[in-house]
C-alpha positions as CSV (number, residue, x, y, z in Angstrom):
1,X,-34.0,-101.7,26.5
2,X,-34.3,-98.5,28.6
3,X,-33.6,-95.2,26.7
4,X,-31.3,-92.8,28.7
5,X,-31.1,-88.8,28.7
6,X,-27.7,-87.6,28.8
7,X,-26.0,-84.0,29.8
8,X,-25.3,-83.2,26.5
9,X,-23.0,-80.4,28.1
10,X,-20.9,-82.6,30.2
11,X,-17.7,-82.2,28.4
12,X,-17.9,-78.2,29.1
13,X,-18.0,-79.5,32.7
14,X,-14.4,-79.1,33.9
15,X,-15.2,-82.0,36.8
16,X,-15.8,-84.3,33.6
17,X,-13.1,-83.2,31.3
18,X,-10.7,-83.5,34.4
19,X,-11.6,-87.4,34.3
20,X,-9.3,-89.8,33.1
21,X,-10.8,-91.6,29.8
22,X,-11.2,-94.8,31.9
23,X,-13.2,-92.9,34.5
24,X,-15.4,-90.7,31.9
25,X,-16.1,-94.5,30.7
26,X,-16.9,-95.7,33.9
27,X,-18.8,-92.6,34.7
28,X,-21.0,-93.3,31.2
29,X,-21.0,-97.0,32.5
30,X,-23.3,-96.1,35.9
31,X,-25.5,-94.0,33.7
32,X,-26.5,-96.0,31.4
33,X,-26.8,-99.2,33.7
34,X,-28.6,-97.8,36.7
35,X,-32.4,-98.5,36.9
36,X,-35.0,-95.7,36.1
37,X,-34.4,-94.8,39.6
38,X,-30.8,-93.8,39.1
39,X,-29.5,-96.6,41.5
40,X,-27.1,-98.8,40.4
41,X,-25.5,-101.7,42.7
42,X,-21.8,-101.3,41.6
43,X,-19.6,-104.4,40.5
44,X,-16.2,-103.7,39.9
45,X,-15.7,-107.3,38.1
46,X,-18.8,-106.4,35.8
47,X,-17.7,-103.0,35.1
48,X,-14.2,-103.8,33.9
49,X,-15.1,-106.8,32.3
50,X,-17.5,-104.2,30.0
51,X,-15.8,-101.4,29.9
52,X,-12.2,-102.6,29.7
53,X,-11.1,-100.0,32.6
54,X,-8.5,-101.9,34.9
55,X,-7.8,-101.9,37.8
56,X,-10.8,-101.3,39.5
57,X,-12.2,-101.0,42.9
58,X,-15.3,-99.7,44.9
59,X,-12.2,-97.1,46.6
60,X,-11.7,-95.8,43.3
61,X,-15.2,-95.7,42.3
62,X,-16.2,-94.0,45.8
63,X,-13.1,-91.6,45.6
64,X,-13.2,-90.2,42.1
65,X,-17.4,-89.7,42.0
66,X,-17.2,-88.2,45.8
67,X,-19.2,-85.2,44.7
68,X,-22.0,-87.0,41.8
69,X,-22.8,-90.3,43.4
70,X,-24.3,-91.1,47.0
71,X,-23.5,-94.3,48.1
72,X,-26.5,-95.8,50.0
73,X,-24.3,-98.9,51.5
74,X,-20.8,-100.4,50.3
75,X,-21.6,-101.2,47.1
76,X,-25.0,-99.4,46.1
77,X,-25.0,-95.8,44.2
78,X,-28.0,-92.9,43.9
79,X,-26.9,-91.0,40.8
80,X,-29.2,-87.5,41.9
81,X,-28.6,-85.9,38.4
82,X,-30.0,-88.6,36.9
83,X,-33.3,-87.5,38.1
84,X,-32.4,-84.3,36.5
85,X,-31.7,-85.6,33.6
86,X,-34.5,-87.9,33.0
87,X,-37.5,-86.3,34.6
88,X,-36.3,-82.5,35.2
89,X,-36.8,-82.9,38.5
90,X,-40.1,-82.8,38.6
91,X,-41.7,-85.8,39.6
92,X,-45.5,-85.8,39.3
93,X,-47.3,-89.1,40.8
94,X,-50.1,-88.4,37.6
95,X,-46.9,-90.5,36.2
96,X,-46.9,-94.0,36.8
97,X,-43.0,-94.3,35.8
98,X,-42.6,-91.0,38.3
99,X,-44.6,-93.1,41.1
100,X,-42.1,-96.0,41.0
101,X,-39.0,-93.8,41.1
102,X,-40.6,-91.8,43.9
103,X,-41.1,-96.2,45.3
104,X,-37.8,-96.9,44.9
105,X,-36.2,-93.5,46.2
106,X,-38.4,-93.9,49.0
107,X,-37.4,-97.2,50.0
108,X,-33.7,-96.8,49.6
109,X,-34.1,-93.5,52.1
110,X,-33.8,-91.1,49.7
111,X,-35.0,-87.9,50.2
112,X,-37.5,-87.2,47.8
113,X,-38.7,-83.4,48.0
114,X,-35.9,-81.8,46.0
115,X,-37.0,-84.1,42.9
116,X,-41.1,-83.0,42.9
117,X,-42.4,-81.3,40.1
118,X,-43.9,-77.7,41.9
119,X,-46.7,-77.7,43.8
120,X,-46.7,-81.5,44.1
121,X,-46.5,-82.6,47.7
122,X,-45.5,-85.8,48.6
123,X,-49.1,-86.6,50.1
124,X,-50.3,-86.8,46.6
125,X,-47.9,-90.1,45.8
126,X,-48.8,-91.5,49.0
127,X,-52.5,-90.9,48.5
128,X,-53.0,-91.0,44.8
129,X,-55.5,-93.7,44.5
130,X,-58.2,-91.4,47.2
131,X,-56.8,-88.4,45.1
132,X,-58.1,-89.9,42.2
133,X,-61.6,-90.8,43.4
134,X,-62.0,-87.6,44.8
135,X,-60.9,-85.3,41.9
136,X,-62.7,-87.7,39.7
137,X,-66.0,-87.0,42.4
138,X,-65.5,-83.1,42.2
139,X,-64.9,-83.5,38.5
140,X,-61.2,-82.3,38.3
141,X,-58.4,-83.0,37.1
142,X,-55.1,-83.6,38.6
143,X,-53.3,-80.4,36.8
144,X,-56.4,-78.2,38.2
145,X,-56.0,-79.2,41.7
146,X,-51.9,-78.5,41.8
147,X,-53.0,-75.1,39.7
148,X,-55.1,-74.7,43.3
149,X,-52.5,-74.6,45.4
């Protein structure tokens, strides 16, 4: 079972205290069901069938999360504060969990720069394996040649 960071501040939020109980459980719902990536394909049967919120619909979904979820096609979220949440935004590709997510974002067209850990450039996930060989060659690790740039 994945384990899931959550914004332990949320109900200070006024966007999430504004939400009606069904939606703050719908909103809890994508969270906790979306892959490590933070992409969840939404069903509206399966979500109120397990949550008990009724009626539901992708409208209503789409409408009330406007401003926290992306939707990559009809039916498919990118929750970008999940990334926050779980890796601080800082994706490092030293991390094999980090180099799937930075996969997966990648493939679904996300944009992946505003979730790299600093100095990290996106050249290092697409190159990692050479990266290694050659920091192993000179003898160096991964954090001294970021700490180089």
């Amino acid at each position: 079972m994945p384990k899931r960071f959550f914004d332990s501040k949320k109900y200070e939020n006024a966007w999430f205290r504004n939400l009606s109980p069904q939606m703050k459980c719908v909103y809890d719902y994508c969270i906790c069901e979306c892959d490590h990536a933070g992409i969840l394909r939404l069903d509206p049967e399966a979500i109120e069938f397990k949550t008990g919120v009724k009626p539901l619909s992708l409208e209503i979904i789409a409408e009330t999360f406007k401003n926290k979820f992306i939707f990559i096609d009809e039916n498919k979220i990118f929750i970008p504060r999940f990334i926050y949440w779980q890796y601080k935004d800082e994706l490092t590709p030293a991390n094999s969990v980090h180099r799937s997510v930075y996969q997966i974002l990648k493939h679904e067209g996300i944009p992946v720069i505003n979730f790299l850990a600093k100095n990290v450039a996106q050249e290092d996930f697409e190159e990692w394996p050479n990266l290694c060989k050659s920091l192993r060659a000179e003898g160096k690790s991964y954090n001294d040649y970021i700490n180089e740039r």
